[in-house]
Each structure stands twice: as structure tokens, then as C-alpha cells.
N, CA, C and O atoms as a GROMACS GRO file, in nm:
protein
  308
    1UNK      N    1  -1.453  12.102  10.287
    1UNK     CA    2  -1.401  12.152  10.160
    1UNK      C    3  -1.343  12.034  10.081
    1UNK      O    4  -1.308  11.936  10.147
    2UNK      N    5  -1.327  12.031   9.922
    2UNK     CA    6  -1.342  11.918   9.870
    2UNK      C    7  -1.116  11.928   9.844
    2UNK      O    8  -1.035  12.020   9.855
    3UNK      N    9  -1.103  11.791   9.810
    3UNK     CA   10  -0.950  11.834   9.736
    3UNK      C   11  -0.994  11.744   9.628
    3UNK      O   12  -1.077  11.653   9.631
    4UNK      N   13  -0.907  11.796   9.515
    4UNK     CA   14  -0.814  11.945   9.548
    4UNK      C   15  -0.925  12.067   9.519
    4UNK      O   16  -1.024  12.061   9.447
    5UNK      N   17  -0.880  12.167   9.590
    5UNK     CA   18  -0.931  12.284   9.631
    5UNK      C   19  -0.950  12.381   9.488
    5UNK      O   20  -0.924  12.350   9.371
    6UNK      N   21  -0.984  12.458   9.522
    6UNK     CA   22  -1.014  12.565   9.453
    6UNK      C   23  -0.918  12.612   9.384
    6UNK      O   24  -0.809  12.594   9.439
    7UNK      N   25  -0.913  12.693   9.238
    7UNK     CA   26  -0.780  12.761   9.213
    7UNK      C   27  -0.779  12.913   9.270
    7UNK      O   28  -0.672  12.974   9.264
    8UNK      N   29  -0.849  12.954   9.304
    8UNK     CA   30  -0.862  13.120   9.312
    8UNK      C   31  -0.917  13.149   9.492
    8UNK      O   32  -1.023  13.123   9.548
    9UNK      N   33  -0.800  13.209   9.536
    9UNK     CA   34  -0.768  13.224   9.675
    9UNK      C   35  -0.760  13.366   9.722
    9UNK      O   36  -0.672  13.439   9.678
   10UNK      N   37  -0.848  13.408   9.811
   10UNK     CA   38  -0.814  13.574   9.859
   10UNK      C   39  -0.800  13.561   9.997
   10UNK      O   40  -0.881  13.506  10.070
   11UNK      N   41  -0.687  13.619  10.034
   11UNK     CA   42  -0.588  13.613  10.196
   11UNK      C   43  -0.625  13.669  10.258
   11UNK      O   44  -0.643  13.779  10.206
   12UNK      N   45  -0.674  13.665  10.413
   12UNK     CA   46  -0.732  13.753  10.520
   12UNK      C   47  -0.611  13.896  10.467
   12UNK      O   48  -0.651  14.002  10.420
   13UNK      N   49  -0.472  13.864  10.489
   13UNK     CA   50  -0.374  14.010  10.547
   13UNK      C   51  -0.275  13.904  10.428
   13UNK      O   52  -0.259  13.783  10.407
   14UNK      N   53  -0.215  14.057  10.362
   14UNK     CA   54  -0.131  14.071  10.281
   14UNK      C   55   0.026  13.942  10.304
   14UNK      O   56   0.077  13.903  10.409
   15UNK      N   57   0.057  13.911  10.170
   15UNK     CA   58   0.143  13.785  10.185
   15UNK      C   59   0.231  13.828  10.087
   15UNK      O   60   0.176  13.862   9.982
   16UNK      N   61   0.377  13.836  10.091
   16UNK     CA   62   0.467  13.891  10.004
   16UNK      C   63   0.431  14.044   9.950
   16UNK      O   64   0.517  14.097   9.880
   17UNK      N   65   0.271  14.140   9.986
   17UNK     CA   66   0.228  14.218   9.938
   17UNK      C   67   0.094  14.175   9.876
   17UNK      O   68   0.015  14.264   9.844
   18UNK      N   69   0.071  14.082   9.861
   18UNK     CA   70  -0.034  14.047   9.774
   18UNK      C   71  -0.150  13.977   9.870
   18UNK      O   72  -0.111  13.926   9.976
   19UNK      N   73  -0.268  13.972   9.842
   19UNK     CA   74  -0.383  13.913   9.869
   19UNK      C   75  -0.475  13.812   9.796
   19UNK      O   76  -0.558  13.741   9.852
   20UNK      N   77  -0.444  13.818   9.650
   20UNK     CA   78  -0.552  13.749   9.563
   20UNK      C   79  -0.396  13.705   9.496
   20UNK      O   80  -0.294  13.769   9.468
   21UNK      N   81  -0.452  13.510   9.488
   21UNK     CA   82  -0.401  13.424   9.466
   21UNK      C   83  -0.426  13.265   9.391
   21UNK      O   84  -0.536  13.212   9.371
   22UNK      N   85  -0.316  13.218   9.364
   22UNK     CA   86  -0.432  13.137   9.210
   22UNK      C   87  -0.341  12.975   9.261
   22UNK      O   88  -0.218  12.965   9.254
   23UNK      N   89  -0.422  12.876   9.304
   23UNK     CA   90  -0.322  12.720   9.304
   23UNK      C   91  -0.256  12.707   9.162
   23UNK      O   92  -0.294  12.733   9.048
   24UNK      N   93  -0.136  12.653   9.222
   24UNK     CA   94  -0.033  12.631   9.096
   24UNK      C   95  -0.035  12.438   9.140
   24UNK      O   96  -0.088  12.342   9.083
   25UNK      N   97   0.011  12.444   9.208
   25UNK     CA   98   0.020  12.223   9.280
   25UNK      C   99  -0.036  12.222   9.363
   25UNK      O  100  -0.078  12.331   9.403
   26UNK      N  101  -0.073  12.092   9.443
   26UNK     CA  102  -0.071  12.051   9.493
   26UNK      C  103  -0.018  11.888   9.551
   26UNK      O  104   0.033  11.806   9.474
   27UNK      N  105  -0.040  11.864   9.695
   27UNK     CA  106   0.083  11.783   9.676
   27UNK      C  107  -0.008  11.710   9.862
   27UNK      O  108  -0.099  11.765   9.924
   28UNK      N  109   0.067  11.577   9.897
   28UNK     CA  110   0.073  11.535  10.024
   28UNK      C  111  -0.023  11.442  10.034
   28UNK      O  112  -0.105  11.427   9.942
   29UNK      N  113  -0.026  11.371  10.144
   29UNK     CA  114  -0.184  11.332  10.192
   29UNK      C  115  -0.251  11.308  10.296
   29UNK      O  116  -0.219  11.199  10.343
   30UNK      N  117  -0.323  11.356  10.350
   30UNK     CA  118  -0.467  11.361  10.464
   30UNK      C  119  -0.408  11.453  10.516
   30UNK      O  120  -0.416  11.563  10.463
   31UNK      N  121  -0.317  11.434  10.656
   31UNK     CA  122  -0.320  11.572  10.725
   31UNK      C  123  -0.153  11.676  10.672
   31UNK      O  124  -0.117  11.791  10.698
   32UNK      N  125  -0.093  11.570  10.596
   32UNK     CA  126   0.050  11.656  10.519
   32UNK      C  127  -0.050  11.751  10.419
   32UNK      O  128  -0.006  11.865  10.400
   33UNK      N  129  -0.142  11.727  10.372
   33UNK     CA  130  -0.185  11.841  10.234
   33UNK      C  131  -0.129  11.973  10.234
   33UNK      O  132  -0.144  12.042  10.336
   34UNK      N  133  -0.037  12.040  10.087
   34UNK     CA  134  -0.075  12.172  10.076
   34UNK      C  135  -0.060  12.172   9.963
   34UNK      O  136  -0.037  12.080   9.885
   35UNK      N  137  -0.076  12.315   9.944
   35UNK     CA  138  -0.089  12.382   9.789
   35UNK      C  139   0.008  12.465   9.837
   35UNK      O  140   0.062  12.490   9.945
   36UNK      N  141   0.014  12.518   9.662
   36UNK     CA  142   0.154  12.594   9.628
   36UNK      C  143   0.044  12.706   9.547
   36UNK      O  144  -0.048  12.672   9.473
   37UNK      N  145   0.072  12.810   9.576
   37UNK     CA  146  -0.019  12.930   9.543
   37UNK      C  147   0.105  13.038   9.505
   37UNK      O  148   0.209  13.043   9.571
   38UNK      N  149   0.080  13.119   9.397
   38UNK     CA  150   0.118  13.221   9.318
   38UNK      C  151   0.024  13.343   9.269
   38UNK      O  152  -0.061  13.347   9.180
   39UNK      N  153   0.090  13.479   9.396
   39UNK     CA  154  -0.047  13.568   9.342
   39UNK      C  155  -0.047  13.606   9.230
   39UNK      O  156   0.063  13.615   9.176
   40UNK      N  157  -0.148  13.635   9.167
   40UNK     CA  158  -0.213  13.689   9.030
   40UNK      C  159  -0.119  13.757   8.928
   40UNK      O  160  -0.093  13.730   8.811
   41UNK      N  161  -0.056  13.897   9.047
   41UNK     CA  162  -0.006  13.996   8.995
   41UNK      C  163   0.138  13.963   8.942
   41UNK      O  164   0.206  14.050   8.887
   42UNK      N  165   0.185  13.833   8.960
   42UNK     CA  166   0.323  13.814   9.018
   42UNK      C  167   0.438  13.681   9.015
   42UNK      O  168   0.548  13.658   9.064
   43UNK      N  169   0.341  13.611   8.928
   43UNK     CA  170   0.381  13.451   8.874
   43UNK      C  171   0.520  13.418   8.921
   43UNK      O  172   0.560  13.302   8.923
   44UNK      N  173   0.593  13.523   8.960
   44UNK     CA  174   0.734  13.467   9.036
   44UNK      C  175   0.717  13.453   9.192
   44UNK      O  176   0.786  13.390   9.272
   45UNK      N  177   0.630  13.514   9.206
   45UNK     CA  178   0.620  13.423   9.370
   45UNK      C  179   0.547  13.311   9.375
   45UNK      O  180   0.460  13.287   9.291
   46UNK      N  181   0.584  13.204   9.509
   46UNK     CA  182   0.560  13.139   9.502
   46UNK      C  183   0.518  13.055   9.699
   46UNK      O  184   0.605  13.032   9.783
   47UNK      N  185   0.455  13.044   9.707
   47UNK     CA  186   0.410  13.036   9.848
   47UNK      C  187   0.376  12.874   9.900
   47UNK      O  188   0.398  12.810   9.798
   48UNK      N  189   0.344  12.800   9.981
   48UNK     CA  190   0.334  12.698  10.022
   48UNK      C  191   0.226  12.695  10.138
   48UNK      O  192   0.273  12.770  10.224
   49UNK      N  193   0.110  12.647  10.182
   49UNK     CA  194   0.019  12.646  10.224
   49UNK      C  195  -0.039  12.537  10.260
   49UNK      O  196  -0.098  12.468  10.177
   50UNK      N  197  -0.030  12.497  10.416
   50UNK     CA  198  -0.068  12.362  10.452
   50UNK      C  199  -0.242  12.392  10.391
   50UNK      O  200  -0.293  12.500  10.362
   51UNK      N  201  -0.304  12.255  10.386
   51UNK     CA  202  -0.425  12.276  10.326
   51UNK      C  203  -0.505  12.315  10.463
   51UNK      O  204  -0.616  12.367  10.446
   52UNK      N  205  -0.458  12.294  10.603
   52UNK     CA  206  -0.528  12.308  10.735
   52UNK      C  207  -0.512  12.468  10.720
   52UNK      O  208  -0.619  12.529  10.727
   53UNK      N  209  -0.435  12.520  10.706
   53UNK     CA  210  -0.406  12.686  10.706
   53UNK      C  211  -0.542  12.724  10.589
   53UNK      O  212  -0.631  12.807  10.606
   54UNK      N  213  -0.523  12.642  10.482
   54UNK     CA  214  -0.596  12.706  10.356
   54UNK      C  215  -0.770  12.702  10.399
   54UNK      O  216  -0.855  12.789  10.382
   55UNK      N  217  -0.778  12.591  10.448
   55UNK     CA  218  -0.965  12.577  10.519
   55UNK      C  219  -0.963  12.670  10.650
   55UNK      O  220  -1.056  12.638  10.723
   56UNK      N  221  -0.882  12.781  10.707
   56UNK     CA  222  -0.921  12.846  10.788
   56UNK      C  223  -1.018  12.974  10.725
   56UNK      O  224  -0.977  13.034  10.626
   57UNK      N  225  -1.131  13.006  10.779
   57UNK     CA  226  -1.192  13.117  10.678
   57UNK      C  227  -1.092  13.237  10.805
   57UNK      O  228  -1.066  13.343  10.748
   58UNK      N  229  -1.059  13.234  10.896
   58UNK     CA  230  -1.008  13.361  10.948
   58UNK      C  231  -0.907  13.393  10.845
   58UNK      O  232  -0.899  13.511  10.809
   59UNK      N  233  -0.808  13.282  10.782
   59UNK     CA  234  -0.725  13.333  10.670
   59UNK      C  235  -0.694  13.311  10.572
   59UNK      O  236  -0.584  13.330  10.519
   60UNK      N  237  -0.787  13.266  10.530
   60UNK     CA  238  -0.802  13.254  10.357
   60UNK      C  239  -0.959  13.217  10.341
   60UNK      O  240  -1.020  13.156  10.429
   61UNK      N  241  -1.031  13.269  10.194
   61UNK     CA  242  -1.115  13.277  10.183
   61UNK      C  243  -1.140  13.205   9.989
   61UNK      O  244  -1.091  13.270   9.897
   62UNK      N  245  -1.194  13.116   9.969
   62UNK     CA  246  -1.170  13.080   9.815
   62UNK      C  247  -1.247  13.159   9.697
   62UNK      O  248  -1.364  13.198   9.695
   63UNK      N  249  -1.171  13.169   9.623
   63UNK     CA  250  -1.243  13.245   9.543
   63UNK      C  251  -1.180  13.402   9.556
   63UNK      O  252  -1.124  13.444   9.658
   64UNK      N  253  -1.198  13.476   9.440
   64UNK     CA  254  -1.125  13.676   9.465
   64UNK      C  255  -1.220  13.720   9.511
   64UNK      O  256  -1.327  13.702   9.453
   65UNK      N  257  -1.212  13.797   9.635
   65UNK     CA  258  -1.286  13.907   9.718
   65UNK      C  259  -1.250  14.062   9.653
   65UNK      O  260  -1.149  14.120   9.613
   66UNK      N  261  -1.371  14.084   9.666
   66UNK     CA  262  -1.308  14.270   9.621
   66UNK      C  263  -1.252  14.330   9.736
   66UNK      O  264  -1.315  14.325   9.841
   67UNK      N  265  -1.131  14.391   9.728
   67UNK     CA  266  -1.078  14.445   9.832
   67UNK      C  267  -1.104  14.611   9.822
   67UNK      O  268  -1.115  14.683   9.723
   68UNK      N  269  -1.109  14.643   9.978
   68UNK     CA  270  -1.130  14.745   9.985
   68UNK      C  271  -1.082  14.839   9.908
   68UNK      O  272  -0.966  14.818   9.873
   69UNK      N  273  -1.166  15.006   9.839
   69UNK     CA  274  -1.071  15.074   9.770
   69UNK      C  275  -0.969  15.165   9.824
   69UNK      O  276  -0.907  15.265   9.787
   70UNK      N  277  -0.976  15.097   9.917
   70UNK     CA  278  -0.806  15.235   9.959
   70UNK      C  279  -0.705  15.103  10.012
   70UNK      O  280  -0.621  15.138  10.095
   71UNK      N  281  -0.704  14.975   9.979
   71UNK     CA  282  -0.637  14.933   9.962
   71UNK      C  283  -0.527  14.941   9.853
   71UNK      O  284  -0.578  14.933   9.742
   72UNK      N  285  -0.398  14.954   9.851
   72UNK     CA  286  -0.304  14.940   9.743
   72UNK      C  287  -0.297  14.810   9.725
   72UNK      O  288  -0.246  14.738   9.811
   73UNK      N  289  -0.338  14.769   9.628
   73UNK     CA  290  -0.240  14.609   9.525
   73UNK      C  291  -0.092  14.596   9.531
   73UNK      O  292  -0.021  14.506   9.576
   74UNK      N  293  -0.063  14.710   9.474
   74UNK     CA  294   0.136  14.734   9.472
   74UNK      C  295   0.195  14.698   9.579
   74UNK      O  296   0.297  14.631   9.563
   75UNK      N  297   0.154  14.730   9.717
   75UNK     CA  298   0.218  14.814   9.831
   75UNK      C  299   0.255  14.684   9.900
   75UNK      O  300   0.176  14.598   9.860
   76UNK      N  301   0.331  14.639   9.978
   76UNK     CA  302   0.365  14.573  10.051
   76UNK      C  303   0.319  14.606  10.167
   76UNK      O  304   0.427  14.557  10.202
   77UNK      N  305   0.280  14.631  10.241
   77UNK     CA  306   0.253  14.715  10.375
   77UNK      C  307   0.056  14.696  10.371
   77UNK      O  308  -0.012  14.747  10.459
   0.00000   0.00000   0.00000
């Protein structure tokens, strides 16, 4: 995967409630890398993400995935 990464991030399992997520910084170098990600819905959160976490496809995936429809967006849970 190239850096810096992608802006548009969709999360294996829910993070503050949210799943679909957008790079705001990035920052570090070679194996310190992360990004600072803020979901979509929600510009006041604010998350931190080694870039080794971010190249896992088990939990994160680049780019917005359609999520299932009986998923809630809102819901924390």
C-alpha cells in the first residue's frame, strides 16, 4: 500500500459507533506511521491509527463499503 494512504476508510467492527471514515493527518516514519481518521458522520471525533493496524484487511478496508442494511449508522453497539 502506497503512503500516504487513502482518504476514505471502512472499519471491519464499529469504532466510537462508526465504521466509514475519512484521513484527516498523517504523521511518523517507516514503522512509527499513523493516520488520524475522523468518521464521516462526526468531524468531532477523532481517532489515531498505526498505519500497520490501517494495512490489515481483517480491519480496515480503504475506500466506503456498503454496509449491511440492518446495520444502524447512529447506534453505537
Amino acid at each position: 500500500m502506497r503512503w500516504p494512504p487513502n482518504k476514505a476508510w471502512t472499519s471491519a467492527s464499529k469504532i466510537e459507533g462508526y465504521r466509514h471514515f475519512e484521513a484527516k493527518r498523517y504523521g511518523g516514519q517507516k514503522e512509527e506511521r499513523w493516520v488520524e481518521l475522523f468518521p464521516v458522520n462526526d468531524k468531532n471525533v477523532l481517532i489515531r491509527v498505526s498505519w500497520s493496524e490501517l494495512k490489515a484487511r481483517n480491519k480496515w478496508t480503504s475506500g466506503w463499503l456498503q454496509l449491511p442494511k440492518d446495520e444502524n449508522c447512529n447506534s453505537k453497539t
